[in-house]
N, C-alpha and C positions, 0 to 999 in steps of 0.2 A: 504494500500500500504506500508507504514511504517513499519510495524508487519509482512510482507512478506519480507520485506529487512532485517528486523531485525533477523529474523529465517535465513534468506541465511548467513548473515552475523556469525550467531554462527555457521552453520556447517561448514564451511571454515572458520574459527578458529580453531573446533574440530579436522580438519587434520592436521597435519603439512607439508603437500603438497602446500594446498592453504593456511598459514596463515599468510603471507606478506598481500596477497589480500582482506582476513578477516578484519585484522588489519586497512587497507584503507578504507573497505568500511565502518567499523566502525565509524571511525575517520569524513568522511564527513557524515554521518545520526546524530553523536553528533555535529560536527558542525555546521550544518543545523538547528536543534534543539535550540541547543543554539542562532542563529541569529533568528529565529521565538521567542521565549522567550523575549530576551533581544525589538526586535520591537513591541511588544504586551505589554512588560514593565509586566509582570505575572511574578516578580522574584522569586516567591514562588516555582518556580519549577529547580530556575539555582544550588541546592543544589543536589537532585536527579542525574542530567545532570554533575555536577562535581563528584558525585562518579563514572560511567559510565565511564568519561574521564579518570580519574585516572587507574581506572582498565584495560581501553585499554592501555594506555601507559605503566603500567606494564606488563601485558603480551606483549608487543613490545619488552620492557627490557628483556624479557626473552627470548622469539624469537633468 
């Protein structure tokens, strides 16, 4: 389910029609992400989850 959002979520990026909405739905799947992580206490993985973050907020910047 996750990898289905996640591919939705790159092609609306790819547009610049939908890429406010890209950006969103980005934003809550790392989110989400992150609060499953962080309750699992697996922080092995909140490094990975911060480049992700990062790169969607720059492409937001750029938006």
């Amino acid at each position: 389910m996750t990898g289905g959002l996640e591919m939705v979520t790159a092609g609306l990026i790819a547009r610049p029609a939908s890429r406010s909405l890209g950006l969103a739905l980005g934003t809550i799947i790392i989110v989400a992400a992150v609060v499953t992580v962080l309750r699992r206490r697996d922080f092995s993985h909140l490094a990975p989850l911060a480049v992700f973050a990062a790169l969607i907020a720059l492409a937001a910047g750029t938006a």
